[in-house]
Steps between C-alpha positions, in 0.01 A plus 500: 500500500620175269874685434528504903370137491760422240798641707388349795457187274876557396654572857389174618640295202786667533532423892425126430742487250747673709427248749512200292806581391691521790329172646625351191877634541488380844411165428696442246815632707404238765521211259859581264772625730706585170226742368445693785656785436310553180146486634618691768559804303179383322316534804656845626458598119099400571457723818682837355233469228250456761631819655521666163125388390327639834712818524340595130163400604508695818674802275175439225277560843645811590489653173112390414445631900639800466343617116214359548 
């Protein structure tokens, strides 16, 4: 029970951070028109992580689902 706490524990600090970090990359595009470009790619760089990050946890689910 307290390892599927922890991973649930995990999967939410990783979706805030996700989240936090594209909020960020927007902002700060909004305010320097020079630097745009670079947060952009931050930001896109931020949500194929995201992608990444819930893929494997959905991938650990399956495997625990099915062996267990």
């Amino acid at each position: 029970m307290e390892l599927d706490e922890l991973s649930n524990a995990i999967v939410l600090l990783v979706r805030a951070g996700v989240f936090m970090r594209i909020a960020f990359c927007l902002f700060r595009m909004m305010g320097d028109e020079e630097e745009r470009p670079m947060y952009q790619k931050r930001a896109i760089h931020a949500g194929v992580f995201y992608i990444f990050a819930e893929s494997i946890w959905q991938l650990k689910d399956i495997v625990f689902y099915y062996y267990t």
